[in-house]
N, CA, C and O atoms as CSV, one atom per row, in Angstrom:
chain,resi,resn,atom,element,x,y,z
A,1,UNK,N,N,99.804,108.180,78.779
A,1,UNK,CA,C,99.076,108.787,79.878
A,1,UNK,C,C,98.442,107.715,80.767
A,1,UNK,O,O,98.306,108.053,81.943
A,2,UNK,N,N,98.022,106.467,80.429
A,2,UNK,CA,C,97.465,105.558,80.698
A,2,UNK,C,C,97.947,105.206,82.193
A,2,UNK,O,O,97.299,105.209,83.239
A,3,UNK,N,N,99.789,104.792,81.859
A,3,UNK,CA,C,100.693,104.683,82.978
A,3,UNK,C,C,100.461,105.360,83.926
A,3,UNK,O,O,100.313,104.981,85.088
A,4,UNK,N,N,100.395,106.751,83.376
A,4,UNK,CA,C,100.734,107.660,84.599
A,4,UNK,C,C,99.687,107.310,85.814
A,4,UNK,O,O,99.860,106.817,86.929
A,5,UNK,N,N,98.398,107.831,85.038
A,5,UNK,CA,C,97.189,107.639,85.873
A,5,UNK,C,C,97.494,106.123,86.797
A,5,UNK,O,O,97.263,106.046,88.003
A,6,UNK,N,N,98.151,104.768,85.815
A,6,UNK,CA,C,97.801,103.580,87.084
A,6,UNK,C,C,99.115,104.130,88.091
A,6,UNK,O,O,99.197,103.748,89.258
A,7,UNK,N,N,99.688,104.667,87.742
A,7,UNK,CA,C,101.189,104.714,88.730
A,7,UNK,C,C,100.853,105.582,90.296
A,7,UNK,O,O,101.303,105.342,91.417
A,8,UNK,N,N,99.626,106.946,89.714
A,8,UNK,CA,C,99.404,107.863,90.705
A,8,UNK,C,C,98.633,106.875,91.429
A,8,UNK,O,O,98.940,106.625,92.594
A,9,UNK,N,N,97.240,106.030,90.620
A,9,UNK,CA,C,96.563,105.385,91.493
A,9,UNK,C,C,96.770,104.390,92.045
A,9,UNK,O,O,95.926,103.737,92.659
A,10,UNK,N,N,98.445,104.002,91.850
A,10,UNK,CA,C,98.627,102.768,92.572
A,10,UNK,C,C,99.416,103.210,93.889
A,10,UNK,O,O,99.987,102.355,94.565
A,11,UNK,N,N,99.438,104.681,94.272
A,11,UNK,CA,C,99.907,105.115,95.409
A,11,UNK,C,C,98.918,105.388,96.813
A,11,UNK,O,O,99.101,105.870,97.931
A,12,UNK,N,N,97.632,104.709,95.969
A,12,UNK,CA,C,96.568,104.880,97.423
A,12,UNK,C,C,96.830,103.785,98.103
A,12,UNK,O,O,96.191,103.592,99.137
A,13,UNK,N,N,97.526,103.115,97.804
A,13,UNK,CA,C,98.540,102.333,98.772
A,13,UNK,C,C,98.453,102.492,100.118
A,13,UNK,O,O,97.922,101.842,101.018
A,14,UNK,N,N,99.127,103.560,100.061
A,14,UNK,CA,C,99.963,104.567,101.213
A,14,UNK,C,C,98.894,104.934,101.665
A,14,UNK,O,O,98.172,105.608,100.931
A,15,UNK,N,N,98.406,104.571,103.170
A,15,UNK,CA,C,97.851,105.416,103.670
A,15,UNK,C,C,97.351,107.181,104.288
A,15,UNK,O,O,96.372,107.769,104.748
A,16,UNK,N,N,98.884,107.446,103.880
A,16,UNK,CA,C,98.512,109.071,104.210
A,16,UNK,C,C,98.161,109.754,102.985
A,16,UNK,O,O,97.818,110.936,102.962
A,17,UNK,N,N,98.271,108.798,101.674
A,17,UNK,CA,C,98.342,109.534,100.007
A,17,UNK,C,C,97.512,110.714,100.093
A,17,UNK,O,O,97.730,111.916,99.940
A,18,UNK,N,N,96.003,109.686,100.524
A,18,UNK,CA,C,94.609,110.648,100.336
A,18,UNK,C,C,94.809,112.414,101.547
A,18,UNK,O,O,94.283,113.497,101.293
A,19,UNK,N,N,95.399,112.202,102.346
A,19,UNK,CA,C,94.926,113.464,103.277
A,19,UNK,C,C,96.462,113.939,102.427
A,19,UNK,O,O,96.195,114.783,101.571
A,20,UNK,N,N,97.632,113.673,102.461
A,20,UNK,CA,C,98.367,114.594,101.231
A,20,UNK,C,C,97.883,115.590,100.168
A,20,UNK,O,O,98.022,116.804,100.017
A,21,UNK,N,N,97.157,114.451,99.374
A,21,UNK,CA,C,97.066,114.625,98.488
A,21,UNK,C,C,95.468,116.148,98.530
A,21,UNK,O,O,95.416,117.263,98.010
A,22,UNK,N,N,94.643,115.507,99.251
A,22,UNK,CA,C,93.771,116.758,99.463
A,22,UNK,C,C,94.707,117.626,99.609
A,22,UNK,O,O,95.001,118.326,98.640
A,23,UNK,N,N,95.279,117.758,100.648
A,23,UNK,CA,C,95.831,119.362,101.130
A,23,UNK,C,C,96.661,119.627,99.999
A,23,UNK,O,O,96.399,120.716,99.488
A,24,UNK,N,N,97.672,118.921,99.381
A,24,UNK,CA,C,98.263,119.583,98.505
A,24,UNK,C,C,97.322,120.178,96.931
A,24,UNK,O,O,97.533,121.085,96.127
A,25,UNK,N,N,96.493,119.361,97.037
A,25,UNK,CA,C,95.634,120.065,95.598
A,25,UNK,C,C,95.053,121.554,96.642
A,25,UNK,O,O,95.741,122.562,96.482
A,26,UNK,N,N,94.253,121.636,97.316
A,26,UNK,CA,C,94.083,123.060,98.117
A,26,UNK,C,C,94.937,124.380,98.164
A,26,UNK,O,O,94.673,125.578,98.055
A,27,UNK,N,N,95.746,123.855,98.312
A,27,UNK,CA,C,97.461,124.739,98.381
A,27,UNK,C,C,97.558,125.153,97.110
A,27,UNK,O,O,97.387,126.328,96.785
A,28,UNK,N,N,97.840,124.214,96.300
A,28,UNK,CA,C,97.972,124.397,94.686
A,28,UNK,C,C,97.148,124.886,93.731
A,28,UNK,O,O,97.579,125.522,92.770
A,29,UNK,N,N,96.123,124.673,93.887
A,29,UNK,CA,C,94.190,125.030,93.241
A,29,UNK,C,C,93.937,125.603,94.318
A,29,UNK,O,O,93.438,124.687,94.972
A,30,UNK,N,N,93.937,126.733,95.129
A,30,UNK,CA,C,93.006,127.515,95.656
A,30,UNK,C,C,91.735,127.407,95.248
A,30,UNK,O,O,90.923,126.631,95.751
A,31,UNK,N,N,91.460,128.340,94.129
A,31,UNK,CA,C,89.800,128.752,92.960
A,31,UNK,C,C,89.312,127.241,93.070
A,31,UNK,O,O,88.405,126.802,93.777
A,32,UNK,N,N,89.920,126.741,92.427
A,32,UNK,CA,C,89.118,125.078,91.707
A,32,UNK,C,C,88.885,124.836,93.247
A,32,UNK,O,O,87.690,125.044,93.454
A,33,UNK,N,N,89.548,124.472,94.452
A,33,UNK,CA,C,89.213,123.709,94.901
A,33,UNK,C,C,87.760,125.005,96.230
A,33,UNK,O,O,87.084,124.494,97.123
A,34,UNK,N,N,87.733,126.375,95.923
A,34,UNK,CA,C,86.726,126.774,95.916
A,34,UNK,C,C,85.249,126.440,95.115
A,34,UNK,O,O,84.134,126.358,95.629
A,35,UNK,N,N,85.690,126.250,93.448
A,35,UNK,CA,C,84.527,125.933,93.013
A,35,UNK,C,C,84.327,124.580,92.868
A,35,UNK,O,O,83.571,124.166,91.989
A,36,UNK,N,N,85.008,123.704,93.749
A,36,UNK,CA,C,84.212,122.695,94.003
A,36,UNK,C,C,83.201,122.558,94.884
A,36,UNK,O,O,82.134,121.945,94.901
A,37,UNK,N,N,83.920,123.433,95.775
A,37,UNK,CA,C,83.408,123.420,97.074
A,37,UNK,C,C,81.597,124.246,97.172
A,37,UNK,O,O,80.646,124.210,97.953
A,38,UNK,N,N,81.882,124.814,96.072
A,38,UNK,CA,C,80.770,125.353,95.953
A,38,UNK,C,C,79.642,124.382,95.190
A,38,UNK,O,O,78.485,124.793,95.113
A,39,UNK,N,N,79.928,123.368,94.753
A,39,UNK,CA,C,79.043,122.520,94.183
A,39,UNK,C,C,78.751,121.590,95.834
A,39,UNK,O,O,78.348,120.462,95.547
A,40,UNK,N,N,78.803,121.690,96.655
A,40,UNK,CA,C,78.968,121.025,97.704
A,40,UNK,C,C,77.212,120.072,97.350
A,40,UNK,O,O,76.917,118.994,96.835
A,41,UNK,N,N,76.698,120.830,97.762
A,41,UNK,CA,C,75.151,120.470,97.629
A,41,UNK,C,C,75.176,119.547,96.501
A,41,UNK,O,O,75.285,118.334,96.678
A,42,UNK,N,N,75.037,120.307,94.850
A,42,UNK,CA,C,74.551,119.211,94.052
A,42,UNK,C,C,75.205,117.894,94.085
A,42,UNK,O,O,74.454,116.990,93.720
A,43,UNK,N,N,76.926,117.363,94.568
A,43,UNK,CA,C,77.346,116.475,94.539
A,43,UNK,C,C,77.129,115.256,96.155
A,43,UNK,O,O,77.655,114.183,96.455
A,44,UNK,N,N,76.226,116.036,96.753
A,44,UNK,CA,C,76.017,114.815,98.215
A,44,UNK,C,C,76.672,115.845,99.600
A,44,UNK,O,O,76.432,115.455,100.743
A,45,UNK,N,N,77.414,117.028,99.411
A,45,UNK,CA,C,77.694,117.424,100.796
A,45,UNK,C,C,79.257,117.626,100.575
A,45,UNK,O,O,79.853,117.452,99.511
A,46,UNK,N,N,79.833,118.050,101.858
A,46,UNK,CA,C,81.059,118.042,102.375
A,46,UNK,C,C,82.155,117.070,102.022
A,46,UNK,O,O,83.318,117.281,101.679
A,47,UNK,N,N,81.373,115.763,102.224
A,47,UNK,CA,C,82.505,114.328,102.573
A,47,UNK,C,C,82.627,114.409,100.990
A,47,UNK,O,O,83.784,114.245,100.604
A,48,UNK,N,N,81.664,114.632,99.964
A,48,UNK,CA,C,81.886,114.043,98.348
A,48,UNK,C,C,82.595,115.396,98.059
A,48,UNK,O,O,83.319,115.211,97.081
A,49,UNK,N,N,82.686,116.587,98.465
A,49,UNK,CA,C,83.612,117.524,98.551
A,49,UNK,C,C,84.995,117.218,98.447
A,49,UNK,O,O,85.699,117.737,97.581
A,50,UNK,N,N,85.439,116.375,99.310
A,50,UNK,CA,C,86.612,115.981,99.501
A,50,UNK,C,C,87.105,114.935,98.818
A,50,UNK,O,O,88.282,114.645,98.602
A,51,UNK,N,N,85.929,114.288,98.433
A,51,UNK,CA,C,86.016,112.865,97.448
A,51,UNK,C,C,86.769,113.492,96.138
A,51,UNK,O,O,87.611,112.897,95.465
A,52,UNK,N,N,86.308,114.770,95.928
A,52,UNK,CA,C,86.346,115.389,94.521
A,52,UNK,C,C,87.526,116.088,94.420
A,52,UNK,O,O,88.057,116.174,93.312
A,53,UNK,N,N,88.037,116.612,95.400
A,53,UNK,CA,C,89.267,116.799,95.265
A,53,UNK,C,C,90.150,116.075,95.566
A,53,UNK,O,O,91.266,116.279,95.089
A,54,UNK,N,N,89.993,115.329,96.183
A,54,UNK,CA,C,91.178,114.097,96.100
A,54,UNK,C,C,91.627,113.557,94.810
A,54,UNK,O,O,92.760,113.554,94.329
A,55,UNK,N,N,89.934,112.856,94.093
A,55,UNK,CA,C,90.240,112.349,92.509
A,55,UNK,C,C,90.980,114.085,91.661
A,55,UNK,O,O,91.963,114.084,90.921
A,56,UNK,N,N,90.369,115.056,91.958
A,56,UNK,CA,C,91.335,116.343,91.336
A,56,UNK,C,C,92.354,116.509,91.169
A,56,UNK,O,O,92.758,117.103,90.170
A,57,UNK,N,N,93.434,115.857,92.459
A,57,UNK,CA,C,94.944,115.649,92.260
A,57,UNK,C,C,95.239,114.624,91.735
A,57,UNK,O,O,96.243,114.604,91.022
A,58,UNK,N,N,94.230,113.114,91.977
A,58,UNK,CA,C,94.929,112.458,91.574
A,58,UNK,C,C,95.273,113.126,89.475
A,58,UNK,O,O,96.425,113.255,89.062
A,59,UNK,N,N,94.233,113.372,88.716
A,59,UNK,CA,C,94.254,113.983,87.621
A,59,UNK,C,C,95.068,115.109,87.502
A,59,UNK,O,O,95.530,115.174,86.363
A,60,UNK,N,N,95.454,116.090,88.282
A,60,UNK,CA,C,97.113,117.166,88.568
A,60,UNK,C,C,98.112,116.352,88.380
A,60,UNK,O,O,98.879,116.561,87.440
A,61,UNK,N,N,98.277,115.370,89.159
A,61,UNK,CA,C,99.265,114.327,89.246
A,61,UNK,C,C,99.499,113.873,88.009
A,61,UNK,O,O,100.687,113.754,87.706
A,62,UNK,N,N,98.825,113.633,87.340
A,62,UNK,CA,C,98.723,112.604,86.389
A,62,UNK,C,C,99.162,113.749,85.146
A,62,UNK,O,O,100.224,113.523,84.567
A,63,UNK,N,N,98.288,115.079,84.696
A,63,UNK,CA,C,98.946,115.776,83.689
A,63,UNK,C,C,100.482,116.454,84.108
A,63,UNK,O,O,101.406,116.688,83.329
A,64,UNK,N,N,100.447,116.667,85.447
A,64,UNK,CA,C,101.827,116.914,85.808
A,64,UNK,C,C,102.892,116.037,85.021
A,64,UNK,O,O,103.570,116.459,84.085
A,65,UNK,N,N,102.939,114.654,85.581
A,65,UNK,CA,C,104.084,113.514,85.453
A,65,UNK,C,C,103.799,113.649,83.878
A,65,UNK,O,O,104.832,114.157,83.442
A,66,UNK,N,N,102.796,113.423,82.663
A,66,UNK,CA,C,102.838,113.470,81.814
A,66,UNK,C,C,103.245,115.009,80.783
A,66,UNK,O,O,103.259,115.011,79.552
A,67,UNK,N,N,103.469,115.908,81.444
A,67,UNK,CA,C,103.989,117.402,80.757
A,67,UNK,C,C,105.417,117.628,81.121
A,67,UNK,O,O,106.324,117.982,80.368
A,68,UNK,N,N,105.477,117.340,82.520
A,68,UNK,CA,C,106.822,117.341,82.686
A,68,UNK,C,C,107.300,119.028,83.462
A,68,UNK,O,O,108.408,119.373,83.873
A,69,UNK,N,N,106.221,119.676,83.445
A,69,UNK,CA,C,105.854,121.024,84.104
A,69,UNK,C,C,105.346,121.057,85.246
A,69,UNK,O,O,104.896,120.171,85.972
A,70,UNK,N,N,105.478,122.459,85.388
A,70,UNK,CA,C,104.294,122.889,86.135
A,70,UNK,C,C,103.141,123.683,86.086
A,70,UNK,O,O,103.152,124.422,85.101
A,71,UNK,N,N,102.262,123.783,86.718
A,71,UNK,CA,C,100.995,124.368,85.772
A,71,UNK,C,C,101.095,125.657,86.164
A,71,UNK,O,O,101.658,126.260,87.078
A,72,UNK,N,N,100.190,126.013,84.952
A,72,UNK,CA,C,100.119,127.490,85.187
A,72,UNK,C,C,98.636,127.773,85.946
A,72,UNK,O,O,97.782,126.896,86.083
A,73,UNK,N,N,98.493,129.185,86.419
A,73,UNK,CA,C,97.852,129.190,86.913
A,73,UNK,C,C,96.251,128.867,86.484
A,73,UNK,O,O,95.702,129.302,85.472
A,74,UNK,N,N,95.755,128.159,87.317
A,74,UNK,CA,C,94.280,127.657,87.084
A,74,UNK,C,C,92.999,128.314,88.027
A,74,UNK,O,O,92.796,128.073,89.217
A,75,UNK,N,N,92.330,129.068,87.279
A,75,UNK,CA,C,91.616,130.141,88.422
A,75,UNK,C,C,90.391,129.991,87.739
A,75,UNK,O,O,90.224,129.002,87.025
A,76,UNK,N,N,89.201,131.150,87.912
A,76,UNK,CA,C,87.458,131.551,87.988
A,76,UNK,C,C,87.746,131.367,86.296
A,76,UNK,O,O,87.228,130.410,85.721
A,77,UNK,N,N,88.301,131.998,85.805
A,77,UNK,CA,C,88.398,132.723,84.375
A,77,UNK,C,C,88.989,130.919,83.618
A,77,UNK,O,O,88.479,130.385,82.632
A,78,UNK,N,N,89.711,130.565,84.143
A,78,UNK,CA,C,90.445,129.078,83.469
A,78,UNK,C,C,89.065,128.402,83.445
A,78,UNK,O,O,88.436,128.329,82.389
A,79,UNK,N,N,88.670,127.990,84.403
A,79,UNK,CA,C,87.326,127.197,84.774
A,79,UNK,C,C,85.876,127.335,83.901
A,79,UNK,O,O,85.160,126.360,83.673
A,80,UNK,N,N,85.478,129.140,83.317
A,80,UNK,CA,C,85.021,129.270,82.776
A,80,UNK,C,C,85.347,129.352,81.250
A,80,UNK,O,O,84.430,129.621,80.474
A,81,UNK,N,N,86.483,129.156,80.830
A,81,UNK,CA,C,86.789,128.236,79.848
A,81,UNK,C,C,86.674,127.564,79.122
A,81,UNK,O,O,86.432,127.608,77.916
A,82,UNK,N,N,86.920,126.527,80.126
A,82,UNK,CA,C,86.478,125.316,80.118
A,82,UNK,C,C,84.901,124.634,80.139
A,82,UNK,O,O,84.571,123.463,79.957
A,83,UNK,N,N,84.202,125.644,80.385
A,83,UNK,CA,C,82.728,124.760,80.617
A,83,UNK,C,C,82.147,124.618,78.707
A,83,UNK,O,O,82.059,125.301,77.687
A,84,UNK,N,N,81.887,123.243,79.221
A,84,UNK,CA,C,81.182,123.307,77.802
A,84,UNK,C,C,79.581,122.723,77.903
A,84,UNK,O,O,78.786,122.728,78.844
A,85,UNK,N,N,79.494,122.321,76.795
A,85,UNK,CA,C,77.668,122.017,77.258
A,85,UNK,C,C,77.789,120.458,77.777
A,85,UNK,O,O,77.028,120.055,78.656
A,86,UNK,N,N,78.711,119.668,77.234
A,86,UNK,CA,C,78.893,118.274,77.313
A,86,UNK,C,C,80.018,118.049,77.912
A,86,UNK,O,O,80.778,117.332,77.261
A,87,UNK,N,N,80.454,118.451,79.061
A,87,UNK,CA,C,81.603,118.310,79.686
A,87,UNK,C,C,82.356,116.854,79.696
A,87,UNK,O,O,83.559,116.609,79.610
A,88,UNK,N,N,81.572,116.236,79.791
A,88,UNK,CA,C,81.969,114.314,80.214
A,88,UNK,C,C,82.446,114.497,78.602
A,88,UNK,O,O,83.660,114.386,78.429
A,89,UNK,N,N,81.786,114.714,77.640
A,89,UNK,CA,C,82.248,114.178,75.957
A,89,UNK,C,C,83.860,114.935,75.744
A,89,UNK,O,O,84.924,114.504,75.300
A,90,UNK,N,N,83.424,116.269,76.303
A,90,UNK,CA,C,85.275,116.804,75.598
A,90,UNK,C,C,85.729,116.465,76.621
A,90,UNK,O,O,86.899,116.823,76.488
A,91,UNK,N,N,85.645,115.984,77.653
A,91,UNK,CA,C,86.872,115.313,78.669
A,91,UNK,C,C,87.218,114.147,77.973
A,91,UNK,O,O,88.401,113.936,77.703
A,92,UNK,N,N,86.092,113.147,77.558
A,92,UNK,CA,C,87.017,112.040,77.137
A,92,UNK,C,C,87.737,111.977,75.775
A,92,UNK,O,O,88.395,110.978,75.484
A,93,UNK,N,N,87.626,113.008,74.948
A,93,UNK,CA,C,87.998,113.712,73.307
A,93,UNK,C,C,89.361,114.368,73.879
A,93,UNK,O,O,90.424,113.940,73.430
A,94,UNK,N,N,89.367,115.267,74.737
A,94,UNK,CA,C,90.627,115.808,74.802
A,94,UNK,C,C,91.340,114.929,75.836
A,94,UNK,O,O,92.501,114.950,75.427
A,95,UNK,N,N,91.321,114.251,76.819
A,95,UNK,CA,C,92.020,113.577,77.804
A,95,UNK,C,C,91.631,112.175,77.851
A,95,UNK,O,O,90.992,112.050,78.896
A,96,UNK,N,N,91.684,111.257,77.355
A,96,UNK,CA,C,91.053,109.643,77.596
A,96,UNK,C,C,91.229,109.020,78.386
A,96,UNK,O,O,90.329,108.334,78.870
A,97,UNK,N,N,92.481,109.012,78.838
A,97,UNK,CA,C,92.928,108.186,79.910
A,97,UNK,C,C,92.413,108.543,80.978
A,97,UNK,O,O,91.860,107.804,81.793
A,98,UNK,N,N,92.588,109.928,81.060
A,98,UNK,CA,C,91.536,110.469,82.536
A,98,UNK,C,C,90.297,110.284,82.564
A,98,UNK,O,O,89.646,109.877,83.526
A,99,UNK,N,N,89.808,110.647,81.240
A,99,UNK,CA,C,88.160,110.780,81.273
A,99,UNK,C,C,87.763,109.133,81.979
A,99,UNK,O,O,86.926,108.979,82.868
A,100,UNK,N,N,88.758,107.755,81.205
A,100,UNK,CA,C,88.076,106.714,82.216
A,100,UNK,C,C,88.797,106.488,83.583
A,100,UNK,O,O,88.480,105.554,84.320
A,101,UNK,N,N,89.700,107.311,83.864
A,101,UNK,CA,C,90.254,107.012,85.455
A,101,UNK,C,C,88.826,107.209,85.789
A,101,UNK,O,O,88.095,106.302,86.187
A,102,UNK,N,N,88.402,108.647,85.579
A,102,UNK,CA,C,86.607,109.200,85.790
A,102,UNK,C,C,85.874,108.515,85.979
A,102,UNK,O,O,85.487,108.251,87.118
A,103,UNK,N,N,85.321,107.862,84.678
A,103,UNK,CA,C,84.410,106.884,84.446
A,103,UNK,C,C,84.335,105.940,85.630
A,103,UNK,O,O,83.484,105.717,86.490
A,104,UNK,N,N,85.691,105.409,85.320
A,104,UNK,CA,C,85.946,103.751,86.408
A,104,UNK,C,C,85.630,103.987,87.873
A,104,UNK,O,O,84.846,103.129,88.280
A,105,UNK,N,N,85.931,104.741,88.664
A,105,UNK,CA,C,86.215,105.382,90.006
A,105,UNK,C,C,84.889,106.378,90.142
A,105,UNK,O,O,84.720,106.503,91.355
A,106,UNK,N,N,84.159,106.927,89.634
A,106,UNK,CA,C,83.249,107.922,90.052
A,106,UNK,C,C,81.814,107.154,89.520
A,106,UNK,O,O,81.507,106.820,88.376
A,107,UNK,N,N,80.963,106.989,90.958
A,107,UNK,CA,C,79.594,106.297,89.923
A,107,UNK,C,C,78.833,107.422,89.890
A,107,UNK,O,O,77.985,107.436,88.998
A,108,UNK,N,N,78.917,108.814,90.942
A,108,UNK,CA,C,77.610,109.682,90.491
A,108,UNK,C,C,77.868,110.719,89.164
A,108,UNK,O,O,78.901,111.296,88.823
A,109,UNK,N,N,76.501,110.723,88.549
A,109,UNK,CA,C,76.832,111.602,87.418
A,109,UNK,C,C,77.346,113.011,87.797
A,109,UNK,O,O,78.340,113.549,87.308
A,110,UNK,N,N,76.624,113.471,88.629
A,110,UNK,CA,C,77.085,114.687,89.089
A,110,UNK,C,C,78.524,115.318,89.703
A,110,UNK,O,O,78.772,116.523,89.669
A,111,UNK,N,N,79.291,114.459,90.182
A,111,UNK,CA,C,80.354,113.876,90.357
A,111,UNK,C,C,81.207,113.749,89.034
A,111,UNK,O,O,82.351,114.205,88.998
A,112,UNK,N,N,80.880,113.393,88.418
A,112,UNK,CA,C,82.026,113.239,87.080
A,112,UNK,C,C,81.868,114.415,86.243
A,112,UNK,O,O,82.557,114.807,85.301
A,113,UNK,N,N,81.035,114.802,86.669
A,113,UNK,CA,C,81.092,115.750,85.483
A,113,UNK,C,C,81.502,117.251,86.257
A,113,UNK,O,O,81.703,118.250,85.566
A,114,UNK,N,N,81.576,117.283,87.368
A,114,UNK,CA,C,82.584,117.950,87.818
A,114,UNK,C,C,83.908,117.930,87.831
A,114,UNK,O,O,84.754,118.821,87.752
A,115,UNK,N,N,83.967,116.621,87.958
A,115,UNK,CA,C,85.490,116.389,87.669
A,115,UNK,C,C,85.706,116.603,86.395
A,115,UNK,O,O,86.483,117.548,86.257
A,116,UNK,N,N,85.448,116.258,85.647
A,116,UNK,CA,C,85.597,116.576,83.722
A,116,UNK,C,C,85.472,117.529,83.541
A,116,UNK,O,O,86.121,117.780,82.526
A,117,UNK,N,N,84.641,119.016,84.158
A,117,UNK,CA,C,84.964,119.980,84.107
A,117,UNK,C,C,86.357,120.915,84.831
A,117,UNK,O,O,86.730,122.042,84.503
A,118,UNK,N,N,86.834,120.166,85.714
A,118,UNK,CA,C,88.007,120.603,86.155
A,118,UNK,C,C,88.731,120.123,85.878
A,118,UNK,O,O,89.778,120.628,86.284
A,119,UNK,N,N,88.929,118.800,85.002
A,119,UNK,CA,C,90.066,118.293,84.435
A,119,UNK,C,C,89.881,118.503,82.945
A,119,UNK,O,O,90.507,117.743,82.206
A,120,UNK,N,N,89.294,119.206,82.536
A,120,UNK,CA,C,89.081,120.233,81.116
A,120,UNK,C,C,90.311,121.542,81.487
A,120,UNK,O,O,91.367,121.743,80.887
A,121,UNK,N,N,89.750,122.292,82.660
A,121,UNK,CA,C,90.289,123.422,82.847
A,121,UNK,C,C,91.866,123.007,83.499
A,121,UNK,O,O,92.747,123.850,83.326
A,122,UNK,N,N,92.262,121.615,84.307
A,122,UNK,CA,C,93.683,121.359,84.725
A,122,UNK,C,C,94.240,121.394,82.897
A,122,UNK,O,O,95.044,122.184,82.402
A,123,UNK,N,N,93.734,120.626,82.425
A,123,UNK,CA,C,94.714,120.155,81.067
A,123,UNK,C,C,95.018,121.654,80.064
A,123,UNK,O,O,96.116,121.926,79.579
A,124,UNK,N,N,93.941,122.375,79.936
A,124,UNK,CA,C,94.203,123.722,79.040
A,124,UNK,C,C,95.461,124.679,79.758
A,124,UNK,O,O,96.065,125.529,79.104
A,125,UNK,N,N,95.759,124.377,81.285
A,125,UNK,CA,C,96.347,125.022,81.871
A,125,UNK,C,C,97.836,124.855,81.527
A,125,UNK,O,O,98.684,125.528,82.112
């Protein structure tokens, strides 16, 4: 899994990756990329909105290339799931490689642990 993650993140390369890559997680995650959006506030606003779904695909990307599928659907009900009390701990227990793409790339707490909660609910999917 390790690979995968440097392979997706070695495509921010490409300048158009990031606005791709938003719109295609949107398209694909409708819900999720609603309930991110709804954390708008606790994570800094709009712009870290977008921060968060960007790192969201890059982590789609990444269980994608490593399953070899496609996901099933990920909605309100997947998401609530997934919440646990320690989100950051079973992200890095069930997913490692992601949990430190996370770690490495995200400095606010609030921020990661959104993401670890949606990359709880991408991986069960």
């Amino acid at each position: 899994m390790e690979k995968i993650v440097q392979a997706v993140s070695g495509r921010l390369s490409d300048p158009n990756y990031a606005q791709v890559a938003v719109g295609t997680f949107v398209q694909t995650f409708p819900d999720v990329s609603r309930f991110i959006t709804a954390h708008a506030d606790e994570i800094g606003g709009s712009e870290m909105v977008i921060h968060v779904v960007f790192h969201a695909q890059v982590l789609a990307e990444a269980l994608h290339e490593h399953r070899g599928r496609e996901f099933a659907t990920v909605g309100f009900v997947e998401l609530d799931q997934a919440s646990e009390s320690d989100l950051e701990a079973a992200f890095s227990s069930k997913e490692p490689a992601l949990a430190s793409y996370v770690a490495s790339n995200i400095d606010d707490a609030n921020v990661r642990k959104l993401l670890a909660h949606v990359g709880l609910a991408l991986s069960a999917a």
